[in-house]
C-alpha positions as CSV (number, residue, x, y, z in Angstrom):
1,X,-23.5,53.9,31.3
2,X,-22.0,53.3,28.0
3,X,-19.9,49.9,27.1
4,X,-16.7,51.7,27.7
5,X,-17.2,52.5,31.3
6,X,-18.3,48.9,31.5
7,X,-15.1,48.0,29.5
8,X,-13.1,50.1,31.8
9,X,-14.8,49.0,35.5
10,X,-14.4,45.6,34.4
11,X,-10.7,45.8,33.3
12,X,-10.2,47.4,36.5
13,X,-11.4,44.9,39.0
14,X,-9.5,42.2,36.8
15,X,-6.0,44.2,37.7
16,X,-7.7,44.7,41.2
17,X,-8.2,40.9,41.9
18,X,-4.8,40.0,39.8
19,X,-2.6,42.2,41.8
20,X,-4.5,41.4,45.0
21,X,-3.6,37.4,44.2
22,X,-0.4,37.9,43.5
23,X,0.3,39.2,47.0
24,X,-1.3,36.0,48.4
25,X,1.2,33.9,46.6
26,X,4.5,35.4,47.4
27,X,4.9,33.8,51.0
28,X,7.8,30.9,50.6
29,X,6.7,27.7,51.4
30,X,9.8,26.1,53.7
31,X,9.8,22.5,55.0
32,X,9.8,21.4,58.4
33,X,13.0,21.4,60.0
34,X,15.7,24.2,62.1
35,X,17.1,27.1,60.3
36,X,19.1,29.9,60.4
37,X,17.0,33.0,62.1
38,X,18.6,36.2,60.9
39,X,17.5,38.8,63.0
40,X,16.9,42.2,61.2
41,X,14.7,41.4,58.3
42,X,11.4,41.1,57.6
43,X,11.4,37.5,57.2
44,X,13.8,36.4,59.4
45,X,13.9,33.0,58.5
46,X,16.9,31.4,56.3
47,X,15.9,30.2,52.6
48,X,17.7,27.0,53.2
49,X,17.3,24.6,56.3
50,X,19.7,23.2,58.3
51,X,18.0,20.2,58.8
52,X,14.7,18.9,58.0
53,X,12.3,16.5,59.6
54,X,12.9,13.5,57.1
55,X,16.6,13.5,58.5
56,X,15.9,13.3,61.9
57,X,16.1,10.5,64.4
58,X,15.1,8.9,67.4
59,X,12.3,11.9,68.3
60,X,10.9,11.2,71.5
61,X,8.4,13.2,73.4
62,X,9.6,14.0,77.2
63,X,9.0,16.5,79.7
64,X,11.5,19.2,80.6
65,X,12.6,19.8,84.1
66,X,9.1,22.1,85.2
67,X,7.0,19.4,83.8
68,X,6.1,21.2,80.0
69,X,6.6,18.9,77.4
70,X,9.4,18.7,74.8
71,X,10.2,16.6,72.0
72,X,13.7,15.4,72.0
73,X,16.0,14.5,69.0
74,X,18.7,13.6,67.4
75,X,20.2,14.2,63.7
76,X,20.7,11.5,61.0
77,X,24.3,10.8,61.2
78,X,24.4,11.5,57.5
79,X,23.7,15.0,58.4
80,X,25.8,15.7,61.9
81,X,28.9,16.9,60.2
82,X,26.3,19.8,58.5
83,X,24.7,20.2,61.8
84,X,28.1,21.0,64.0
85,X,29.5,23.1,61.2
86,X,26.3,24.9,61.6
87,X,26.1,25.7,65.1
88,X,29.6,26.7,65.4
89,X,28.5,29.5,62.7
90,X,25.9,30.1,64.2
91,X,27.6,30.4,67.4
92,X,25.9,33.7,69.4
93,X,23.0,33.8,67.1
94,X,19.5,32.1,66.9
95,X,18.3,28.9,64.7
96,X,14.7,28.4,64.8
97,X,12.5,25.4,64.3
98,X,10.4,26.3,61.9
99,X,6.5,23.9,61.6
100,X,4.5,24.8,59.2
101,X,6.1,27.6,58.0
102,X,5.9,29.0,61.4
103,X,9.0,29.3,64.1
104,X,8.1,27.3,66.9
105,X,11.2,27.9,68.9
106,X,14.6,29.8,68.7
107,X,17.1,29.4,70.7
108,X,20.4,31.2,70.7
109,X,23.4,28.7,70.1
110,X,26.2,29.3,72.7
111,X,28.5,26.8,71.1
112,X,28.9,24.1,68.6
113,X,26.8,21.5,69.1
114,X,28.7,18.2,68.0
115,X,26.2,15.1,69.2
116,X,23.2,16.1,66.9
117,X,20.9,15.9,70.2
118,X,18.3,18.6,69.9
119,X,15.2,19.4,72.0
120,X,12.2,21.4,70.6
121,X,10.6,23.8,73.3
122,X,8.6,26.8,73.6
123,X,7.0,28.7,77.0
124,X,3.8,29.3,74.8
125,X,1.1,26.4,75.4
126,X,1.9,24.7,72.1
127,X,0.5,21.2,71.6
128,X,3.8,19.3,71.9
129,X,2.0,15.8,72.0
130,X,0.3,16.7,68.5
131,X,3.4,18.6,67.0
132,X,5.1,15.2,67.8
133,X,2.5,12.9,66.2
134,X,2.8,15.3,63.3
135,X,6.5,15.1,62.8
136,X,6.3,11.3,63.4
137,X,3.3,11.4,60.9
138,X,6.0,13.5,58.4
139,X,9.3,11.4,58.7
140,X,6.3,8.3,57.5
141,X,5.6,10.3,54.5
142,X,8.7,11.2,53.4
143,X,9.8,7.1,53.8
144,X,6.6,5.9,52.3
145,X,7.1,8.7,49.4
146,X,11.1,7.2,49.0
147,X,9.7,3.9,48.5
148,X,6.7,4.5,46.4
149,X,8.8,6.4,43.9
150,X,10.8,3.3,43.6
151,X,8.1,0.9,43.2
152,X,8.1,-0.8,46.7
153,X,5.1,-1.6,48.5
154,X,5.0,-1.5,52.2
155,X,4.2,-4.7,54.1
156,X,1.3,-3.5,55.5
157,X,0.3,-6.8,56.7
158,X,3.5,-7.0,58.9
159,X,3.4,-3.1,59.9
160,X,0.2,-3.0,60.9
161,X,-0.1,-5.7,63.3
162,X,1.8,-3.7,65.6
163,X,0.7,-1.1,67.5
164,X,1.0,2.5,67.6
165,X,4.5,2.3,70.3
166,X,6.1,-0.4,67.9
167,X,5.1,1.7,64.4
168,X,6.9,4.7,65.7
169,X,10.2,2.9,66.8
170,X,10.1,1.6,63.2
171,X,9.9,5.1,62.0
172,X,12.1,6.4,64.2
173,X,15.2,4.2,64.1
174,X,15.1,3.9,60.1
175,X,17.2,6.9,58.7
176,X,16.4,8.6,55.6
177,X,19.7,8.6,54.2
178,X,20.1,4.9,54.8
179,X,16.6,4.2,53.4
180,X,18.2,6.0,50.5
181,X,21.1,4.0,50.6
182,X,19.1,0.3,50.8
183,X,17.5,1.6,47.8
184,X,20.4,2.3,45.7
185,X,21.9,-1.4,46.5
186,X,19.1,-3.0,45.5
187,X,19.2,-0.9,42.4
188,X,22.6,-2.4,41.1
């Protein structure tokens, strides 16, 4: 073979791995939370959210009437105006929560949901005990991120002393948009 067919073969499988990369990439990242499912497309889940985990509140993991487990939620307060405007959109249509860029669960919205209580279900045999430990583990991160970027330091000596039942009320009752808030007083 001469040095062009090399030249050529080689120049080829370069466009064939480049192009084949590509592909991999296109796939849009979303963060956790509930969105929009438009039915009809490809990929039928809204760019935006409607919420996401980091502005949630109070989860809770319970069991539903038949004894499968839920988790069970409620929306910042910051956010519930968003939320009810929402569902009353999306009034005979679906909104999906979406984990890990995957829907979990979409239920169709019969009418505008105005107290920001939400419940997270699905008849498949999804881990709901992990999912929850997850989204607790989430709502940390995004607090712990807030207050890192600011230069706080958490008191770990304080916060870990409690146990694991303590630790998630903590996370659970502080709100992301008032953590938000604290910050900004301090600031001035």
């Amino acid at each position: 073979m001469n040095m062009n067919t090399h030249a050529f073969g080689l120049l080829l499988l370069i466009t064939f791995f480049a192009t084949s990369c590509s592909h991999q990439g296109t796939g849009h990242h979303r963060e956790n939370g509930w969105y929009r499912i438009i039915d009809g497309q490809t990929d039928s889940i809204a760019s935006t959210p409607i919420i996401t985990v980091k502005e949630f509140t109070d989860l809770r993991l319970d069991e539903d009437y038949f004894g499968k487990s839920v988790i069970i939620g409620n929306v910042s307060k910051h956010k519930l105006q968003a939320w009810s405007d929402s569902t009353e959109q999306l009034v005979d249509k679906r909104m999906g929560f979406v984990f890990n860029d995957s829907v979990i669960t979409a239920p169709r919205i019969n009418m505008r949901l105005e107290s920001g209580t939400f419940q997270i279900a699905t008849n498949k045999n999804y881990d709901m005990k992990s999912l929850y430990r997850s989204l607790l583990n989430e709502k940390k991160d995004s607090l712990d991120a807030l207050f890192k970027n600011k230069g706080w330091e958490i008191d770990t000596l304080f916060y870990n002393r409690l146990g694991q039942v303590e630790q998630d009320s903590i996370i659970n009752s502080l709100d992301y948009n008032d953590a938000c808030a604290i910050i900004v007083g301090f600031e001035r």
